[in-house]
Phi, psi and omega in degrees: 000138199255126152012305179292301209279033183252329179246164190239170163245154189315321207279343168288295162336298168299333186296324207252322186274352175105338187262197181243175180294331185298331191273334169308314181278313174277012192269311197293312182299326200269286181271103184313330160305318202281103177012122155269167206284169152312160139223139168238149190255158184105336194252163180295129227281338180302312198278132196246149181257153210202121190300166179287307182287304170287338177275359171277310162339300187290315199289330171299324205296314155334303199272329177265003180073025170242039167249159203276054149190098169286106196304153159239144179286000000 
């Protein structure tokens, strides 16, 4: 299984919560729970990444009300 398909990009990420990218970066900024990015190498240092698996985690966690900051976009 390769390195990627381990991973998600903000632009999946906003895809799957719904948001836009600006509201992705204060969600990122607000909640101290919330994935922090990969560095992978070879990829561009801009595009941010995210394991798959704690951001599928952070996000059950969401939909269930049990993370200790409830983002505001």
């Amino acid at each position: 299984m390769s390195e990627l398909s381990l991973a998600i990009t903000s632009k999946e990420a906003c895809k799957m919560l719904g948001v836009s990218n600006a509201t992705l970066w204060r969600i990122r900024r607000r909640d101290p729970s919330f994935p922090a990015p990969l560095t992978l190498g070879g990829i561009v240092p801009r595009t941010h990444m995210y394991d798959r698996k704690a951001f599928e985690e952070w996000y059950h966690r969401q939909a269930r009300g049990l993370s200790s900051t409830v983002p505001k976009a």
